[in-house]
C-alpha positions in Angstrom: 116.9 148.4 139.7 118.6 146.8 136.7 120.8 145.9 134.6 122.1 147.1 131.0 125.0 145.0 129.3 125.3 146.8 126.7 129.2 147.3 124.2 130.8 146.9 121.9 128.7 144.1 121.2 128.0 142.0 124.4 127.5 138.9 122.5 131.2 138.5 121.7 131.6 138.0 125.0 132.2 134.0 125.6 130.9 134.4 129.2 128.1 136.5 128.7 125.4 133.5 129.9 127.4 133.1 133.2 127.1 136.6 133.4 123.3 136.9 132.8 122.5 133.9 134.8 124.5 135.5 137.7 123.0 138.9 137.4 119.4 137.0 137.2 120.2 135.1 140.3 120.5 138.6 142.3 117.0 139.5 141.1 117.6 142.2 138.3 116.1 142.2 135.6 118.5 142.7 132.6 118.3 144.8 129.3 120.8 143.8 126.5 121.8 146.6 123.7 122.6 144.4 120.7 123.6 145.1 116.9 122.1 141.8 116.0 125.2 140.0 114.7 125.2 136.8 116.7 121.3 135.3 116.4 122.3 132.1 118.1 123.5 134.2 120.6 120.2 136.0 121.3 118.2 132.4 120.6 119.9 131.0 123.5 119.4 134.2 126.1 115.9 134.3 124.8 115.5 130.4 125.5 117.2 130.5 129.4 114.7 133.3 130.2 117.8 135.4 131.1 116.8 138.7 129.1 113.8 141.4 130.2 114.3 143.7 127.6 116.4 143.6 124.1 117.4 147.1 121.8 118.5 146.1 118.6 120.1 149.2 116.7 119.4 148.5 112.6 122.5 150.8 111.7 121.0 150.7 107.8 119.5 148.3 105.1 120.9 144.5 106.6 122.0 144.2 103.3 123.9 147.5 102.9 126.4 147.0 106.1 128.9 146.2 103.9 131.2 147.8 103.5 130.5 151.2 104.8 129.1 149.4 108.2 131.5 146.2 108.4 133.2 144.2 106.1 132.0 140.9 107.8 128.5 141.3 108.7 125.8 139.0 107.5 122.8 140.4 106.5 121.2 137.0 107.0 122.1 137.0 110.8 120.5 140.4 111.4 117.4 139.2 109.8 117.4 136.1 111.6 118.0 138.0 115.5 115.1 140.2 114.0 112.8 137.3 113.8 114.2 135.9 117.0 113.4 139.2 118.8 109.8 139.3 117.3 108.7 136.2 117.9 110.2 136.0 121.8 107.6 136.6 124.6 110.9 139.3 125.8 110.2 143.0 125.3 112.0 145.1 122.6 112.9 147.5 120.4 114.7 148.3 117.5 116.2 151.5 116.8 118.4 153.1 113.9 120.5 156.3 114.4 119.7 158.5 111.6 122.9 159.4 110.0 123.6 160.2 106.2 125.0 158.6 104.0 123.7 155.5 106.0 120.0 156.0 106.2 118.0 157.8 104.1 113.8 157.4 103.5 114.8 154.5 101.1 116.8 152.9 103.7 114.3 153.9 106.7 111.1 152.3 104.4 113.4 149.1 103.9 113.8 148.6 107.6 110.5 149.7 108.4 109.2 146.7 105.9 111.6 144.2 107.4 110.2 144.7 110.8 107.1 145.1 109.9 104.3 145.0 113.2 107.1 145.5 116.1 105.5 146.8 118.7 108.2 150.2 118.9 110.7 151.1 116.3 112.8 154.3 117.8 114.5 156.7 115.5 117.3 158.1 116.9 119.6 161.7 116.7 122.9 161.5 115.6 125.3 163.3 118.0 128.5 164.7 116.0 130.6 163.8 119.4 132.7 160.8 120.0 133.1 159.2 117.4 135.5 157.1 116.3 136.6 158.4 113.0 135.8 162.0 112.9 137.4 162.6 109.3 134.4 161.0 107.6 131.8 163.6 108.5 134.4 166.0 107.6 132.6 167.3 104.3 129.3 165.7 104.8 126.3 166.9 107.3 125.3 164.2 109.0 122.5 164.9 111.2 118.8 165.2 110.1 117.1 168.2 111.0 113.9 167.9 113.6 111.8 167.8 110.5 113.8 165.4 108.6 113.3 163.4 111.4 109.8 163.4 111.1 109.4 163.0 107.3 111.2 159.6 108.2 109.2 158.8 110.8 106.2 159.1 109.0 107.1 156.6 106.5 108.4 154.7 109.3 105.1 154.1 111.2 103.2 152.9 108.1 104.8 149.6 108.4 105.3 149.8 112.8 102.9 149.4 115.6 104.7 152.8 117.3 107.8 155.0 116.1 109.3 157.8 118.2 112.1 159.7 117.8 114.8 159.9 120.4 
């Protein structure tokens, strides 16, 4: 019925345009998973109508990725896709795993102000399964609890048309 190009990040991908225009040209709509990295990327999608639907995962505070997120990340360039995103006529979300250390209710109230008025901000579980490096949950818990979740949540949706948790 669709399509998800989804990563890694997809818009490291030089001929991810050709793609999209070749996927739109078959009549599917297309859904692009994004961690909000490349905003001139998104602009330009946004701009060929080639996108339906764009989730943006907020892994924490834009200006906290580094370095526990990525040593090169930008906060700039996440807030900039952000804005992109919101003020596009394509339908979205943003969504931020919950995982300590990363996101506390500081962290969740900092997001939650940055994207102030989108229409759905998701919440989502972290699941203790693949991951990539395993040792550094070793000592810590780093799920939240059902109730945890909504503690966040409900400083979340002061600042957000609609939060869920997923």
């Amino acid at each position: 019925d669709g399509v998800v190009i989804t990563g890694g990040e997809p818009t490291l991908q030089q001929d991810l345009m050709y793609l999209c225009k070749e996927i739109k040209n078959m009549g599917f709509p297309i859904k692009l998973d994004t961690n909000g990295s490349r905003p001139q990327v998104i602009k330009r999608l946004i701009d060929e109508c080639l996108l339906d639907y764009i989730a943006m995962d907020i892994k924490t505070d834009p200006f906290h990725y580094p370095p526990s997120i990525t040593r090169n990340c930008n906060p700039h360039a996440i807030i900039s896709t952000i804005q992109i995103i919101m003020e596009s006529d394509v339908a979205y979300e943003f969504r931020t795993t919950c995982v300590k250390p990363f996101v506390d209710l500081e962290i969740i109230e900092k997001i939650a102000k940055t994207i102030k008025g989108v229409t759905l901000y998701v919440l989502q579980h972290f699941r203790n399964g693949r991951i990539l490096h395993p040792e550094f949950f070793r000592k810590v818990e780093a799920a939240y609890t059902e109730d945890e979740l909504m503690h966040l949540k409900s400083v979340a949706e002061k600042w957000v048309k609609k939060c869920i948790i997923r």
